[in-house]
Backbone as ProteinMPNN parsed JSONL, in Angstrom:
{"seq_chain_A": "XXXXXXXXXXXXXXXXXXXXXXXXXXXXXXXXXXXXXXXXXXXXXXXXXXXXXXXXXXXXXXXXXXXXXXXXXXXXXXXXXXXXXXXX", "coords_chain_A": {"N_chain_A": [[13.131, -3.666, -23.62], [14.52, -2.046, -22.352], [13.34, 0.343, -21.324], [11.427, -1.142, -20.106], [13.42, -2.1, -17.546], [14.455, 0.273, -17.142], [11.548, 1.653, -15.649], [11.445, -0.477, -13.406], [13.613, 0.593, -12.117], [12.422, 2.708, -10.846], [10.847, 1.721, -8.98], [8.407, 1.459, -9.961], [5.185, -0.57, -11.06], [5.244, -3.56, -12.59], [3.698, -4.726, -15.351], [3.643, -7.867, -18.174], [3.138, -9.285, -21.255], [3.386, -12.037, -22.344], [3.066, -13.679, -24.913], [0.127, -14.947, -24.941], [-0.643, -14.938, -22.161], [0.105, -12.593, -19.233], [2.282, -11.517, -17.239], [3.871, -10.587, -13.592], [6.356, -8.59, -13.879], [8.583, -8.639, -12.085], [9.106, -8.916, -8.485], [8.531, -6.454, -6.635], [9.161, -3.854, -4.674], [7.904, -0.374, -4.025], [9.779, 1.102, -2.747], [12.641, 3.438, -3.355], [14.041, 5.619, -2.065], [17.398, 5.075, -1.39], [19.725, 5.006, 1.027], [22.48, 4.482, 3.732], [21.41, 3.082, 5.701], [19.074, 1.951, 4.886], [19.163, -0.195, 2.58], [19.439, -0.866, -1.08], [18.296, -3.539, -0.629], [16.166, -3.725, 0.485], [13.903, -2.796, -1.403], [13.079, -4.962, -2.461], [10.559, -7.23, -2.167], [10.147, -9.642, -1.622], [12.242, -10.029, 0.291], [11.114, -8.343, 2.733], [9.479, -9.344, 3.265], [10.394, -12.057, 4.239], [12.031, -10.718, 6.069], [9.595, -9.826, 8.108], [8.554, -11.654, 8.566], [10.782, -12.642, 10.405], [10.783, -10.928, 12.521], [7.916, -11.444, 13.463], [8.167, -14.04, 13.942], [10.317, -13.585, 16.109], [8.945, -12.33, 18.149], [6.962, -13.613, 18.847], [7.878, -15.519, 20.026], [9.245, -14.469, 22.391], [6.923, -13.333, 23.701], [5.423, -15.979, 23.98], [7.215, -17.169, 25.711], [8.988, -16.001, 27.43], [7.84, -13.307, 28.119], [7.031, -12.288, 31.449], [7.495, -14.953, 32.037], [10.503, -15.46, 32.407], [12.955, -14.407, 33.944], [14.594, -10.958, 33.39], [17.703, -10.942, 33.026], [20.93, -11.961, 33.326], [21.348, -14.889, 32.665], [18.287, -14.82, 31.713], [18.311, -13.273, 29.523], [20.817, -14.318, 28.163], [19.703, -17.234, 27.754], [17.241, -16.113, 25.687], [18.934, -15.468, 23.543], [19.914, -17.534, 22.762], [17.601, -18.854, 21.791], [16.787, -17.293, 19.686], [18.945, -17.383, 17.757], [19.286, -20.545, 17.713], [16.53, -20.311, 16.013], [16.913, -18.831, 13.624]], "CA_chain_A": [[13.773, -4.181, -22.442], [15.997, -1.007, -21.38], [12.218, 0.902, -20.54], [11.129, -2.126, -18.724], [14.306, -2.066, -16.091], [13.897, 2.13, -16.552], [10.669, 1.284, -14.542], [11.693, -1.169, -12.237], [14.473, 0.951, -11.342], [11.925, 3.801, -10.229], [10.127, 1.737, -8.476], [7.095, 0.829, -10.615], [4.692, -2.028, -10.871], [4.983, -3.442, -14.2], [3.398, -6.018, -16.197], [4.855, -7.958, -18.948], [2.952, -9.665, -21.678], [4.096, -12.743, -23.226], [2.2, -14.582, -25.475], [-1.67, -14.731, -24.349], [-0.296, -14.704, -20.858], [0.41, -11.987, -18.88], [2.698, -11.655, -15.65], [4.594, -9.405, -13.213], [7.989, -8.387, -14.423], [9.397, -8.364, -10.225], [8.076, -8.677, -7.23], [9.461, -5.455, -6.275], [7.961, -2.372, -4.179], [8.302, 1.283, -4.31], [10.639, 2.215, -2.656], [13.239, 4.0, -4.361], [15.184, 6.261, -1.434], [18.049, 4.397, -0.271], [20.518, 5.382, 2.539], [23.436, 3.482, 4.014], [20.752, 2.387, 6.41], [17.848, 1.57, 4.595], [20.15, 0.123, 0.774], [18.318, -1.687, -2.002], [17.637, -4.715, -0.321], [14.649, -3.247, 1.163], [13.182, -2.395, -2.752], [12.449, -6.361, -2.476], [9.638, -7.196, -1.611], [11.102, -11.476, -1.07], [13.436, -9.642, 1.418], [11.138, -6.928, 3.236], [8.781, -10.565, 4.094], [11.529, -12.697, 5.185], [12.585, -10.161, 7.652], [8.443, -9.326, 8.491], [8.32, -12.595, 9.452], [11.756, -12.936, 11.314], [10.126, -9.937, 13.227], [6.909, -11.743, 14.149], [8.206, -14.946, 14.829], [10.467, -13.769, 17.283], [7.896, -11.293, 19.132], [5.754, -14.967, 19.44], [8.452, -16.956, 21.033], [9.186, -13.624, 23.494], [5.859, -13.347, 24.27], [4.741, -17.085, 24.301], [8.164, -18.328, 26.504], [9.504, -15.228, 28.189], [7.191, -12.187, 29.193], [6.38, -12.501, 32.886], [8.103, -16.497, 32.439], [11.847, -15.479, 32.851], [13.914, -12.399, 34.532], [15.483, -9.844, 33.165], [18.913, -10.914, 33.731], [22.151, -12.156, 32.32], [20.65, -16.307, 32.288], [17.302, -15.116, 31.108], [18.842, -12.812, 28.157], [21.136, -15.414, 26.961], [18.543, -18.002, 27.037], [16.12, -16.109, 24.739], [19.446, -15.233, 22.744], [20.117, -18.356, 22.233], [16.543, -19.599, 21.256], [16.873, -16.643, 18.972], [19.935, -17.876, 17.525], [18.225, -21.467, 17.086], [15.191, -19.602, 14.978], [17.87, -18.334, 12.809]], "C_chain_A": [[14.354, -3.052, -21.594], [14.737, 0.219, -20.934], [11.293, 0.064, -19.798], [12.281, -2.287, -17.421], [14.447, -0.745, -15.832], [13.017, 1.935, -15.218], [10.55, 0.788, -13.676], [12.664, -0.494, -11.262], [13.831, 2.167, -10.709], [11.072, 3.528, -9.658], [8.48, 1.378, -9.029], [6.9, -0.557, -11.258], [4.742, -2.514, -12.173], [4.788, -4.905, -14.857], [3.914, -6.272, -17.469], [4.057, -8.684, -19.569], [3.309, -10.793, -22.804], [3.585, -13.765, -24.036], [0.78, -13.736, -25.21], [-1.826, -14.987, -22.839], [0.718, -13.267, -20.182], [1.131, -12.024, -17.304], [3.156, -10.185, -15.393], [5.639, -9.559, -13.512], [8.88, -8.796, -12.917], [9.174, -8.297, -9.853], [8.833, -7.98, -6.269], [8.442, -4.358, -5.347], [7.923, -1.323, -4.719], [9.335, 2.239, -3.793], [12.169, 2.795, -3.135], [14.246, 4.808, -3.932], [16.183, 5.692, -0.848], [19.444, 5.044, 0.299], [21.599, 4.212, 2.824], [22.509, 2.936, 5.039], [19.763, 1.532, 6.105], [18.586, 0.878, 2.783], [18.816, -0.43, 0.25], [17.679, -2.856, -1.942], [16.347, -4.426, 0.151], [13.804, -3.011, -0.135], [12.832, -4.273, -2.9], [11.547, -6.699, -2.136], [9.634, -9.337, -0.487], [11.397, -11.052, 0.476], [12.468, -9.142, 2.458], [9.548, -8.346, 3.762], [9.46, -10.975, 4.584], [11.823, -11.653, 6.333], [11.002, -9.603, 8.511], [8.56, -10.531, 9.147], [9.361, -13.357, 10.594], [11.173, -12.265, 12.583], [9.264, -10.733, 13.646], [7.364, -13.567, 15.002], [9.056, -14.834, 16.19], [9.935, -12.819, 18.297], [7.247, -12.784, 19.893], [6.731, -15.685, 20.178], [8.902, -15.939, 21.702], [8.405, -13.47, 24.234], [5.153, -14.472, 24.956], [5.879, -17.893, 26.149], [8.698, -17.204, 27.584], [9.028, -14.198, 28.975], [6.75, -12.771, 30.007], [6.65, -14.178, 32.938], [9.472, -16.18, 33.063], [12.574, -14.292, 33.111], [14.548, -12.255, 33.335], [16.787, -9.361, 33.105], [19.999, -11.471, 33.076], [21.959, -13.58, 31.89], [19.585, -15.746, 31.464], [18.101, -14.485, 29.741], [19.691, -13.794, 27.232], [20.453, -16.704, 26.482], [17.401, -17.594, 25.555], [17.356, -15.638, 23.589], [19.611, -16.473, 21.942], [18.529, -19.114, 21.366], [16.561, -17.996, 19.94], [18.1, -17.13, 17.706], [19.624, -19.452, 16.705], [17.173, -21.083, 15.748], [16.258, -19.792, 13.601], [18.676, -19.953, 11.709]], "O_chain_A": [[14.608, -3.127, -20.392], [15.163, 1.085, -20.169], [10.489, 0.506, -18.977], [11.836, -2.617, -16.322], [14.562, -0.344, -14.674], [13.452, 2.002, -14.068], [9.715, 1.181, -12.861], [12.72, -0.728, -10.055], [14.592, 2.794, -9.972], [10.223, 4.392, -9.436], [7.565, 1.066, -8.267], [7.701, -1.358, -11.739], [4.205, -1.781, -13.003], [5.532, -5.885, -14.847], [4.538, -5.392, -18.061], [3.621, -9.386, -18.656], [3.488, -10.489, -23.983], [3.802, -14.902, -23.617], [0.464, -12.547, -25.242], [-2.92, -15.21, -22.32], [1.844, -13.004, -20.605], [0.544, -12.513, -16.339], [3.087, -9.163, -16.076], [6.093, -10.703, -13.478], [9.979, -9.33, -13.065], [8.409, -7.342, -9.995], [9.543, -8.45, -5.38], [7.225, -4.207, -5.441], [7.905, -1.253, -5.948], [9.678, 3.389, -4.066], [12.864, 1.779, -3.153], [15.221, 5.025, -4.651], [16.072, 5.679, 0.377], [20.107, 5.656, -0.538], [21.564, 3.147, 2.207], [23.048, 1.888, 5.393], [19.493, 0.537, 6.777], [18.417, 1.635, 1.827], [17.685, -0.491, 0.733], [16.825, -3.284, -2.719], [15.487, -5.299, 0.034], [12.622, -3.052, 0.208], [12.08, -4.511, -3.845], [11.609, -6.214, -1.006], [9.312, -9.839, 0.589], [10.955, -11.549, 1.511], [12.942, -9.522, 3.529], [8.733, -8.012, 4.621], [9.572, -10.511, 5.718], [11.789, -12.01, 7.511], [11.192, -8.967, 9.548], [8.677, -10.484, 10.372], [9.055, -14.257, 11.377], [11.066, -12.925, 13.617], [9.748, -11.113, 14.712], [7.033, -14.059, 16.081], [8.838, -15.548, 17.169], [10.613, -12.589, 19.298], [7.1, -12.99, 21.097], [6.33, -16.506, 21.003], [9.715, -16.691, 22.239], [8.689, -13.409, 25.43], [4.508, -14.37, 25.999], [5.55, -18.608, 27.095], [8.823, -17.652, 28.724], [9.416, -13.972, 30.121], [6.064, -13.763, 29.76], [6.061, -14.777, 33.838], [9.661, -16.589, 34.208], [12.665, -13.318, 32.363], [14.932, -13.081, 32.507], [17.186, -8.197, 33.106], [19.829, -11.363, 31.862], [22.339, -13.774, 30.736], [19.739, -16.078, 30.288], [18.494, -15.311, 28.917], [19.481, -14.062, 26.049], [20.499, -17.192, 25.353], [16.932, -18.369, 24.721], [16.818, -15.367, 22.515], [19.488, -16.519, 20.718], [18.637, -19.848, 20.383], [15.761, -18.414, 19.103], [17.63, -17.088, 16.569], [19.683, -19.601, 15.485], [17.206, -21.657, 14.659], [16.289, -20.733, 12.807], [19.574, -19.757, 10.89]]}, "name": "protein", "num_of_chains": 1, "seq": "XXXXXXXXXXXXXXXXXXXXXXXXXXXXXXXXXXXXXXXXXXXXXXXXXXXXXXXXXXXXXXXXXXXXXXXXXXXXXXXXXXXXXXXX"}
């Protein structure tokens, strides 16, 4: 057990045999440098989707409702804040 979380804690992929079934130990990544910017939530791989797809969905409702639909201005910004806000 204490060289199976060794490995997870450096970042490696690691399978786990239990029985006549085999799985993944964590659905973890690689990365392994963390920063007060970048901490360990990012070594998730759960986490580092959830925010891939926070990212794309709100590019699609910028793109689909706002480029070249609504100014640039203190109404249009809090409108797409607020539909941002909504998402959320």
């Amino acid at each position: 057990q204490i060289q199976l979380e060794e490995a997870l804690k450096t970042g490696k992929f690691i399978f786990h045999k239990v029985g006549d079934e085999v799985h993944v130990l964590e659905d973890i990544n690689t990365f392994v440098s963390f920063t007060d910017d970048k901490n360990d939530d990012f070594s998730s791989n759960q986490s580092v989707r959830v925010l891939d797809q926070i990212a794309n969905d709100i590019a699609t409702l910028f793109n689909t409702k706002y480029l070249g639909k609504v100014p640039n201005d203190a109404a249009g910004r809090i409108s797409f804040w607020n539909d941002v806000v909504k998402h959320h």
